[in-house]
N, C-alpha and C positions, 0 to 999 in steps of 0.2 A: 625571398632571401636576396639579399643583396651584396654584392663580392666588389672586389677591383678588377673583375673580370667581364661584370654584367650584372642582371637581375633575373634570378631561378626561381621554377615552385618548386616545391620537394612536396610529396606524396606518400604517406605509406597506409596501408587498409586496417581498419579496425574490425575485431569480432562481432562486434554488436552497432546495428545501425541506430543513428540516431534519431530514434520517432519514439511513440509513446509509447506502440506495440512491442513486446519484444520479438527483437527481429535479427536472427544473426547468420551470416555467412562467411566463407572460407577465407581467410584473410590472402590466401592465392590467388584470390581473383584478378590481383594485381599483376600477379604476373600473367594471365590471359590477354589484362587492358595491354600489358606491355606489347605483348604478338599481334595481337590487331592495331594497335600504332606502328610498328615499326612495319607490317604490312601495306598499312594503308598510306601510310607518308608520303608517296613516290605516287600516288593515283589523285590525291587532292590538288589546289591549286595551290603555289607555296604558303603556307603559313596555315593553311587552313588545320592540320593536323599535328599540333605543337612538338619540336624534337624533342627526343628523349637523349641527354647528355650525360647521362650517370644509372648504374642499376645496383643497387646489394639486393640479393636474393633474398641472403642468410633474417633480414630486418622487414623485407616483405614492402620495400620501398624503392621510388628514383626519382632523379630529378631530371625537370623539362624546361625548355624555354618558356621565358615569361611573353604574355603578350605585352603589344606595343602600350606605351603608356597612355592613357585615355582611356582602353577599350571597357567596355560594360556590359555586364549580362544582358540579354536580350530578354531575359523575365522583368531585370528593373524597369529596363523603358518601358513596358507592354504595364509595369505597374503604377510608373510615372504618366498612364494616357498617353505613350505614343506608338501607336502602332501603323508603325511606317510601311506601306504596301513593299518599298524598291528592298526594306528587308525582311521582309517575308518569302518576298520571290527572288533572294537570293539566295537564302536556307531552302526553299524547296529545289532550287538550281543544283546546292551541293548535296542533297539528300538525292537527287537523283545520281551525280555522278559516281557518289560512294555506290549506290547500290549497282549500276552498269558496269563501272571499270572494274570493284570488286569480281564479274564473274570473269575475268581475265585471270586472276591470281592463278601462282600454279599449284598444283595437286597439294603439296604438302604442306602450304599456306593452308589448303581448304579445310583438309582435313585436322590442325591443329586449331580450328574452330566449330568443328563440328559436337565439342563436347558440351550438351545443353546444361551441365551442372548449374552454373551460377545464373545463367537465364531461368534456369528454374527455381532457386533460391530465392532471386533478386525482383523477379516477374511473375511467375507462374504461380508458386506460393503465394503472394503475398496478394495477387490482383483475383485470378481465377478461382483459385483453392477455396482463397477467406470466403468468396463472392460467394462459392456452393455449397458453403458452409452457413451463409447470415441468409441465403435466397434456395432456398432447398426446391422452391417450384421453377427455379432456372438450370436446374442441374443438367441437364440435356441439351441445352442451345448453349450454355456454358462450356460443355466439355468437348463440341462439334467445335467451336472458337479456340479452344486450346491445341484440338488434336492441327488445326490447320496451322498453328505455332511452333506446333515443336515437331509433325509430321513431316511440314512439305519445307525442303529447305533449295531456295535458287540462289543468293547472296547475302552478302554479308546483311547484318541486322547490327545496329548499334546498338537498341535494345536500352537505350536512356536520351535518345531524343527530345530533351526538353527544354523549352528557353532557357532554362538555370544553367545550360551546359554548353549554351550557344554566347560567346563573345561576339560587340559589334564593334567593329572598329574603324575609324576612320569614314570613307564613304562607302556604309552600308557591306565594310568587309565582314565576312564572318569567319569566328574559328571554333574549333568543335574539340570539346572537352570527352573527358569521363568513359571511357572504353571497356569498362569491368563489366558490363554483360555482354558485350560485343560478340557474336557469334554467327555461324552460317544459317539462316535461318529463310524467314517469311517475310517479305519487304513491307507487307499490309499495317504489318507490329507497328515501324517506326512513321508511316504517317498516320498511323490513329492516334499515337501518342501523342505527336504532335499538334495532332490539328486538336484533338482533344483540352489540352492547357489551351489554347485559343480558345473554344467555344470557352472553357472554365471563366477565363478574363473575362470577356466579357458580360458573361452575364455577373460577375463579382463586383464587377467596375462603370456597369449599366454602359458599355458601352458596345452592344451585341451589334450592332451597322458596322463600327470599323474591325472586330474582330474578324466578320462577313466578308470583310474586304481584303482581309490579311491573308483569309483562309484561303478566297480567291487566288492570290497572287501567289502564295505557299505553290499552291495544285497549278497556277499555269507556271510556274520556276523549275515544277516538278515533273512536266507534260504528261501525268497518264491517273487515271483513278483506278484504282485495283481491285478487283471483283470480293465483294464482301465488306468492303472497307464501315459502311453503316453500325453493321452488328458489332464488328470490333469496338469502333468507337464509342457504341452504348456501352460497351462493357468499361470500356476505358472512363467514364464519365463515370457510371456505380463506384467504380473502384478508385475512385478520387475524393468520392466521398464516407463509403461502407468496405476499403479495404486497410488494411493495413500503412498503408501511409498517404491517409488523407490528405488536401492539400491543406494549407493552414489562413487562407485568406479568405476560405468560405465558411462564417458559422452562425448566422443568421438559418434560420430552423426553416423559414419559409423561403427561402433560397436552398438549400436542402435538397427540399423535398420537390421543388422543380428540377435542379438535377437529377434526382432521384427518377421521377417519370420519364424526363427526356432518356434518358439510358435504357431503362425498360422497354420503352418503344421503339427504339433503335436498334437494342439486342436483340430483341422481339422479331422484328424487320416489319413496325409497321409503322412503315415510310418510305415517302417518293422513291424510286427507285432511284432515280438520279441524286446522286451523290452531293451538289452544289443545291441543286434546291432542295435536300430534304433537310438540309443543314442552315437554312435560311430560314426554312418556313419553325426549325425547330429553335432559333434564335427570332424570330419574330420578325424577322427582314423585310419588306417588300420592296419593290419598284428597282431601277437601278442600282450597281454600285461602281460610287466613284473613285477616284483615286486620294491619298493623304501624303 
């Protein structure tokens, strides 16, 4: 939207997501995104957390600052073959701070996140559920991965960490979109997710060396690997491709079904233990990586 005042998004949630599944959740969730934006505003770096300028409740909408003109999803470029290590490790720079300064909030910041509804709507259904539903001999390593989701909670979760939600702008700024599962949660959720559409690209795009490279630079931006992170990630790979909102740029059958095992093996946990090589060996990496 564009005024004599500026250039706005305007925002409002709909009942039913738009995938092939049906798939519907609370159109409130908007007002959740709205409390963890105007929480987290004040803990990013400026811009990084777009302002919120406008609220009707009554319509289940508001409006935000627009980003700077130029900026582009970070899923285009990664789909246009650029996957730039200095923004990779600068999203995993702000993924650490959201999750760090997040545990500074006070009490009733915390607690007005703590309601996992639409994490469970928006995540849990759709990823876990569908999975031990189509995978009935995973039911058990599936549901030990959930319980550490919606059990153990230390900071905030955005809980849709995905390029599609990540702007880049300028030199390698980023801004961070889409807050409706945002919640107090398990910090493990938002880098499996992420690194997850990383390994996805590249092996969609055969380009699995600079994905490896990306992911490197994600995890050193991000300084720490989080214990379990693997099995998450197998599950986040199954569920990209046998959950409820597949991704749409993998549909070659034998491309599939390589995601398919790489997930399995990972949910599984059978792989390196270390977190960078077993993610290397599982994108077919060897020898160094350099930088792009």
């Amino acid at each position: 939207m564009v005024t004599s005042k500026g250039r706005w998004v305007l925002k409002q949630a709909l009942p039913q997501l738009k995938v092939k599944s049906e798939w519907f959740s609370d159109v409130a969730r908007i007002e959740r995104e709205q409390v963890a934006m105007l929480a987290l505003y004040p803990l990013l770096d400026a811009g990084q957390v777009p302002a919120i300028v406008y609220q009707d409740e009554n319509a289940y909408l508001y409006m935000m600052a627009c980003a700077p003109e130029g900026a582009v999803t970070w899923k285009s470029q990664l789909q246009e073959g650029q996957f730039h290590t200095a923004t990779a490790e600068a999203v995993g720079g702000m993924l650490r701070r959201l999750h760090v300064a997040s545990r500074a909030l006070p009490g009733e910041s915390v607690d007005s996140l703590r309601d996992l509804k639409y994490f469970q709507e928006l995540r849990v259904d759709p990823f876990h559920n569908e999975l031990a539903r189509k995978y009935p001999e995973l039911i058990l390593p599936i549901e030990d991965l959930k319980r550490e989701v919606t059990e153990v909670g230390h900071c905030f979760v955005h809980g849709d960490f995905s390029p599609k939600n990540i702007l880049v702008a300028g030199h390698h700024e980023v801004i961070l979109l889409d807050y409706e599962v945002g919640h107090w949660g398990n910090s493990v959720f938002d880098l499996a997710f992420c690194i997850g559409h990383l390994v996805l690209k590249g092996i969609a795009y055969g380009r699995e060396e600079a994905a490896q490279r990306c992911i490197e630079a994600f995890l050193r931006g991000y300084g720490a690997v989080p214990p379990g992170l693997m099995k998450h990630l197998g599950l986040m790979l199954l569920a990209r491709i046998d959950g409820k909102s597949p991704v749409e740029y993998i549909t070659d059958a034998a491309m599939k079904e390589r995601v398919r095992r790489l997930g399995k093996q990972w949910l599984l946990g059978a792989c390196k233990e270390q977190a960078r090589e077993a993610i290397a060996e599982g994108l077919g990496v060897r020898g160094g990586h350099g930088q792009n």
